[in-house]
C-alpha positions as CSV (number, residue, x, y, z in Angstrom):
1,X,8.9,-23.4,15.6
2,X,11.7,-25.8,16.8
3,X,10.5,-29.9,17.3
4,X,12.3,-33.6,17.6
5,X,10.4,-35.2,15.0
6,X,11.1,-33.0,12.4
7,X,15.1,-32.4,11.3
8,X,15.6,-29.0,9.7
9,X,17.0,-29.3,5.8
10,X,20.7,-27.9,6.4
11,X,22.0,-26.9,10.4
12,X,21.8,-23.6,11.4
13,X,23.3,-21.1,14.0
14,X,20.7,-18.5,12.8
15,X,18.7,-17.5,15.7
16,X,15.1,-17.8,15.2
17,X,12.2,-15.2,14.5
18,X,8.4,-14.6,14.8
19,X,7.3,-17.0,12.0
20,X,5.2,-14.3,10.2
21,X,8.2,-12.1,10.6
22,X,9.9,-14.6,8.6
23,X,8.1,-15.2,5.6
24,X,7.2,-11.5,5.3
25,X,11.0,-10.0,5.1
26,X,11.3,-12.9,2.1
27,X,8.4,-11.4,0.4
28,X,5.3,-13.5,0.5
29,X,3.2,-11.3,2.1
30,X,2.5,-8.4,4.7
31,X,2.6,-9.9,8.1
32,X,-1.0,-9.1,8.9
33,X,-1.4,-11.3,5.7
34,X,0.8,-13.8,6.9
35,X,-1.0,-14.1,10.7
36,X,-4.1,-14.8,8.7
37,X,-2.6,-17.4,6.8
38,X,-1.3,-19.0,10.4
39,X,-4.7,-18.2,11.9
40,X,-6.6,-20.5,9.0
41,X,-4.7,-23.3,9.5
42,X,-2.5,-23.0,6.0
43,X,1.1,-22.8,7.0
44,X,3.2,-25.9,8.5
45,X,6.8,-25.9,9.9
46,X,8.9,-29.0,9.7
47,X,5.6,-30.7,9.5
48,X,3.6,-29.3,12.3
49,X,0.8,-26.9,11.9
50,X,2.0,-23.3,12.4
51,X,0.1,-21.0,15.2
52,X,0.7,-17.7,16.2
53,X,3.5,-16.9,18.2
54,X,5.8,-20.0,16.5
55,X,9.5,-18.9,15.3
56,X,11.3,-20.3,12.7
57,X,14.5,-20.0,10.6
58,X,15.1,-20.3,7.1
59,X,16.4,-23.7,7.4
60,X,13.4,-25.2,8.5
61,X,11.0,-26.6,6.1
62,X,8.1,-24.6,5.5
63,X,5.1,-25.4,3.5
64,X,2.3,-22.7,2.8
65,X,-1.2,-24.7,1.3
66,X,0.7,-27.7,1.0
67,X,4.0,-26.2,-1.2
68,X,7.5,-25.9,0.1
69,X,8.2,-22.4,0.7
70,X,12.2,-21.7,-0.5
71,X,13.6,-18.7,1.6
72,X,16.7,-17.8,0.6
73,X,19.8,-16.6,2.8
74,X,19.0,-12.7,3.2
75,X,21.0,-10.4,1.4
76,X,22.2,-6.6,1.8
77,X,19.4,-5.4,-1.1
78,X,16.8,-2.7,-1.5
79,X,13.4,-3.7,-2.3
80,X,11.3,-3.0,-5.1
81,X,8.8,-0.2,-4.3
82,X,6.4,1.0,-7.1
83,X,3.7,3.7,-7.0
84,X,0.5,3.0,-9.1
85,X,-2.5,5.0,-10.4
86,X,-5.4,3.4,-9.2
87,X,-8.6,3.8,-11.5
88,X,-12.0,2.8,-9.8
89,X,-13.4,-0.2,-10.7
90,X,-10.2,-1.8,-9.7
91,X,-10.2,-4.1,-6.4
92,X,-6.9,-4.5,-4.7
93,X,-6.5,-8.4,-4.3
94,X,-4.8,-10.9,-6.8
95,X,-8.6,-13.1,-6.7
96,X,-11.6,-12.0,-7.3
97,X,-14.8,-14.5,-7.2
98,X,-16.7,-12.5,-9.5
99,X,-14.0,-12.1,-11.7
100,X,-13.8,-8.3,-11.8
101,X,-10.3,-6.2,-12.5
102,X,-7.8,-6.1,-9.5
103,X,-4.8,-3.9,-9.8
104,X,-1.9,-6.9,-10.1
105,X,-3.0,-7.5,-13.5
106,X,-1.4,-4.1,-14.7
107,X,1.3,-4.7,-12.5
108,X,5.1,-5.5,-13.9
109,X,6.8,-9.0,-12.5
110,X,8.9,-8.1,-9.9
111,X,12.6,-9.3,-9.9
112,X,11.9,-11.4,-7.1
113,X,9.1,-12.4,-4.6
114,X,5.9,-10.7,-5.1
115,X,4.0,-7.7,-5.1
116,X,2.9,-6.4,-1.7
117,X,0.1,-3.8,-1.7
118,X,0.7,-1.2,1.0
119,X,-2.5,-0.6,2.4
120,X,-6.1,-0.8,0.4
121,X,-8.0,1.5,-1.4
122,X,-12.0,0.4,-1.9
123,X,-13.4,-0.3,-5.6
124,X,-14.6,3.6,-5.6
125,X,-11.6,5.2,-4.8
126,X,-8.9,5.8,-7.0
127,X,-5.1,7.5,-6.7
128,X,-1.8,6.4,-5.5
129,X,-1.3,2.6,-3.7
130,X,2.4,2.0,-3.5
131,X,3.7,-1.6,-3.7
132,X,6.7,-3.2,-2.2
133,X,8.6,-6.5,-2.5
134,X,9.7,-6.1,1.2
135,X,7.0,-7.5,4.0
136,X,8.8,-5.6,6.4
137,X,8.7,-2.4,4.6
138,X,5.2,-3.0,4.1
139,X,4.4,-3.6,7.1
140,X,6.3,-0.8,8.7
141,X,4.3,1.6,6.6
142,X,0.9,-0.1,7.4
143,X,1.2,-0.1,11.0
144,X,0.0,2.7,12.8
145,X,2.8,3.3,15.5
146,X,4.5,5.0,12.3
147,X,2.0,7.5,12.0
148,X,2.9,7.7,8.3
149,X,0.2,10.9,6.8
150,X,-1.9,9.5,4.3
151,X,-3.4,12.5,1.5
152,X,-6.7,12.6,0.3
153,X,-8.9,15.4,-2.5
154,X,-11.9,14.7,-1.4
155,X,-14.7,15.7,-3.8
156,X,-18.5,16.8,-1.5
157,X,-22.0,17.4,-2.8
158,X,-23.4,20.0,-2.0
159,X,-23.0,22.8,0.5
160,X,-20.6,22.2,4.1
161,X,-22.5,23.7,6.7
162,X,-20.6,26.2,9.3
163,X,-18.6,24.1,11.7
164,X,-18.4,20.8,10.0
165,X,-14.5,21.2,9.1
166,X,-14.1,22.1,13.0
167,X,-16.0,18.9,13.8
168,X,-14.0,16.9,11.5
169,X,-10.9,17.9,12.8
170,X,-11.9,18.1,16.8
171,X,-12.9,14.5,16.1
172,X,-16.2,12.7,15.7
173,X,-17.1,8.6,17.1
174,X,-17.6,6.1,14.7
175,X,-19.0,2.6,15.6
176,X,-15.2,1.5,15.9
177,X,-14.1,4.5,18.0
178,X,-13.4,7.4,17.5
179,X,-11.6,9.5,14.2
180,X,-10.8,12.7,12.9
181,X,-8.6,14.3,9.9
182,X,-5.4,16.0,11.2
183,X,-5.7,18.7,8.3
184,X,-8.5,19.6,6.0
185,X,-8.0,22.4,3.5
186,X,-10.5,24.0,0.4
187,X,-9.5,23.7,-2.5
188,X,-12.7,25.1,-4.6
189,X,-14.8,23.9,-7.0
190,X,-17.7,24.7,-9.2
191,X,-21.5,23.9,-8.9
192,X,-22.9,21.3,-6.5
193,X,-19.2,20.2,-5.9
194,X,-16.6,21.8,-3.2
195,X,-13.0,19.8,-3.1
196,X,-11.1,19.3,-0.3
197,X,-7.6,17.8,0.8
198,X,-7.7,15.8,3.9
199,X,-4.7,14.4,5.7
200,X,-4.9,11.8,8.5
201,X,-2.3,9.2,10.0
202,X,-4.1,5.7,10.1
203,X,-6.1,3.3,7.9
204,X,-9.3,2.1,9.0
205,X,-12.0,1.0,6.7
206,X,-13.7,3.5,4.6
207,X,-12.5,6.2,7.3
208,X,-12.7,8.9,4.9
209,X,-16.6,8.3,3.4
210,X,-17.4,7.7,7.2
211,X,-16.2,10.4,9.0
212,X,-17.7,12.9,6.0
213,X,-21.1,11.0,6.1
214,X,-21.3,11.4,9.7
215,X,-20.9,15.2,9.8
216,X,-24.3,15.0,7.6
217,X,-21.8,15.6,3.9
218,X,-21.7,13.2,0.8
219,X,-18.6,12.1,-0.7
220,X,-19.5,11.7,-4.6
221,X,-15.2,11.2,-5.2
222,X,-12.3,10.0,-3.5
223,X,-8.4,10.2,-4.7
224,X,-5.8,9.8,-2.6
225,X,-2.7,12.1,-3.6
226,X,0.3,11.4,-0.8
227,X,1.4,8.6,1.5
228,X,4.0,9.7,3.4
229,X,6.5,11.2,1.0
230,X,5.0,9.9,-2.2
231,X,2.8,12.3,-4.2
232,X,0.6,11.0,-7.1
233,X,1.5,13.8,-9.3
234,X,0.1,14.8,-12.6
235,X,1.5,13.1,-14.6
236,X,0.9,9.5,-13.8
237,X,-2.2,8.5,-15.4
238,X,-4.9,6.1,-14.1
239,X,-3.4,2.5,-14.7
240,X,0.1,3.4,-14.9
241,X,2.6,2.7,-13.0
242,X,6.2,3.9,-12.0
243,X,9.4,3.2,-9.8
244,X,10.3,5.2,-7.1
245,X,13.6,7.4,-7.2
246,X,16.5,7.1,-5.0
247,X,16.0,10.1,-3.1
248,X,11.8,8.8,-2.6
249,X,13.0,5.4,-1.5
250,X,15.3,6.9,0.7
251,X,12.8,9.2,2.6
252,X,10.3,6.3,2.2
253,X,12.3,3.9,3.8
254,X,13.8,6.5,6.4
255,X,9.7,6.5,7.4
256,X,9.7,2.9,7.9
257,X,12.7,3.1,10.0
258,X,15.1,1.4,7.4
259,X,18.5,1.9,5.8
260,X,18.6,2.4,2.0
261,X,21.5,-0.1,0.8
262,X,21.2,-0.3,-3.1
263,X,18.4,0.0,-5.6
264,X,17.4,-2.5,-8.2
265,X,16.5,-1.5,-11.7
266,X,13.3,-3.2,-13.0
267,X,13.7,-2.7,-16.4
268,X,16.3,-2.4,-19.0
269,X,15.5,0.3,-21.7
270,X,17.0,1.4,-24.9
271,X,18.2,4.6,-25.7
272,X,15.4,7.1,-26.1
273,X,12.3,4.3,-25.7
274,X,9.2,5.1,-24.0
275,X,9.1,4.2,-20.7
276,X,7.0,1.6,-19.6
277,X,4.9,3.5,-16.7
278,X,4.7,6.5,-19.0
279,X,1.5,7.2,-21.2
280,X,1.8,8.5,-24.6
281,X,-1.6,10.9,-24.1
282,X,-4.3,11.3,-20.9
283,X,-6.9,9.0,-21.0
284,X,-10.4,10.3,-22.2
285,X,-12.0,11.8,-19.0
286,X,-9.2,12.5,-17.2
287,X,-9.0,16.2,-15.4
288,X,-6.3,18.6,-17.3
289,X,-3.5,19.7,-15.2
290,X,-5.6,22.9,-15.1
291,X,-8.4,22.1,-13.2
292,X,-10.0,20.1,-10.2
293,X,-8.0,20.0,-7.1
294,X,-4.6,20.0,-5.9
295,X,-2.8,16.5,-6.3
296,X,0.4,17.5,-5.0
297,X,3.5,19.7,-6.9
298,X,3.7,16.9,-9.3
299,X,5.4,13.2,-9.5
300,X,8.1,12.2,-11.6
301,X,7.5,9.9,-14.5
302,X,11.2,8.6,-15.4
């Protein structure tokens, strides 16, 4: 967003980018986020209120609810990307009005900028979120032009009538169009409970609960296992957390269409300590490696 009465803070031959674009690659937030932020009126540039479609630079002066925003030159690094257990209960925003637990209070402090959640999961459902420093990345993984497969054991009441996994997977219309799973396989279970794995390449609301509830089933659990080359794992307990690996940072970011350059280490451990994303034993109600469904071959924990 260029202007005469405004002077930029230092010159520039950088050419200018989608505003949101911007702000998201430094880390502040996804750019659906971001176009939000624009759309309410909370972002200015060199003094003039922001709107959609304005570009900017980093040398212009850009304030976000009043405060300077400091973008700094870019730099040939990696992001941060962490995968975290979520438990239920947990709501994924940093503010809650009624006060109740979101995931970025078990969170670590990234080395710089903030977390980014990739994609929701609703207070009921539980399992793998992954969280980025990158806006980009983030937004790369999000958007559904990527067709990045999202994993799901799904947990039903009750008995699944004759032709309801057909229907699910020939596709069924929802009040926002229509939706189907791209793969839906049994994985057993025992008494009024049958699990199954779902896979499907977007992220609309409550998709999942919607699509079962409309083929006449009830979803009494929902845990998402994968997103795109990430597995959850066994051994990552609910409210832990752990980096990703080179080689799953690669493949991730290969998904997003990106380069991996160099990784960043979030922690610095001594010899032999326990490390922080690791538990010492499962929580009390957790299910034993033995039982309930499939969560994928297993994550790594180091």
């Amino acid at each position: 967003m260029r202007n005469d009465r405004h002077t930029p803070r230092f010159s520039s031959a950088e050419e200018p980018v989608r505003l949101q674009k911007l702000l998201a690659e430094a880390g502040l937030g996804s750019r659906r986020v971001i176009e939000g932020w624009i759309s309410e009126g909370r972002v200015r540039v060199n003094g003039n209120l922001a709107k959609l479609g304005d570009r900017a630079i980093r040398a212009d002066r850009i304030r976000i609810d009043g405060r300077d925003v400091v973008i700094k030159p870019n730099r040939e690094t990696t992001p941060q990307v962490i995968v975290y257990h979520k438990p239920e209960g947990e709501l994924v925003t940093r503010r809650d009005p009624e006060e109740r637990p979101t995931v970025f209070r078990r969170l670590p402090r990234p080395k710089q900028g903030r977390w980014i959640a990739v994609g929701r999961l609703d207070i009921n459902t539980s399992g793998l979120i992954l969280f980025t420093t990158d806006g980009e990345l983030a937004n790369r993984l999000m958007h559904p032009s990527r067709e990045v497969e999202r994993e799901y054991a799904v947990r039903i009441l009750g008995e699944v009538a004759p032709g309801t996994l057909e229907r699910l997977t020939a596709g069924i219309e929802l009040e926002d169009g229509p939706a189907k799973f791209d793969r839906i396989t049994e994985e057993g279970g025992t008494g009024a409970n049958r699990w199954f794995n779902v896979v499907l390449r977007e992220g609309r609301n409550r998709e999942i609960r919607r699509l079962w509830e409309a083929a006449g089933c009830t979803v009494s659990r929902l845990i998402r296992i994968r997103y795109g080359n990430i597995e959850l794992g066994r051994r990552l307990f609910t409210g832990n957390w752990r980096p990703l690996t080179d080689e799953e940072l690669k493949a991730l970011m290969g998904l997003a269409g990106l380069t991996l350059l160099e990784r960043p280490r979030l922690h610095r451990l001594a010899p032999g300590a326990r490390k922080p994303w690791e538990s010492k034993a499962r929580p009390e109600g957790e299910p034993s490696p033995g039982g309930g469904p499939k969560w994928g071959r297993g994550g790594r924990s180091r």
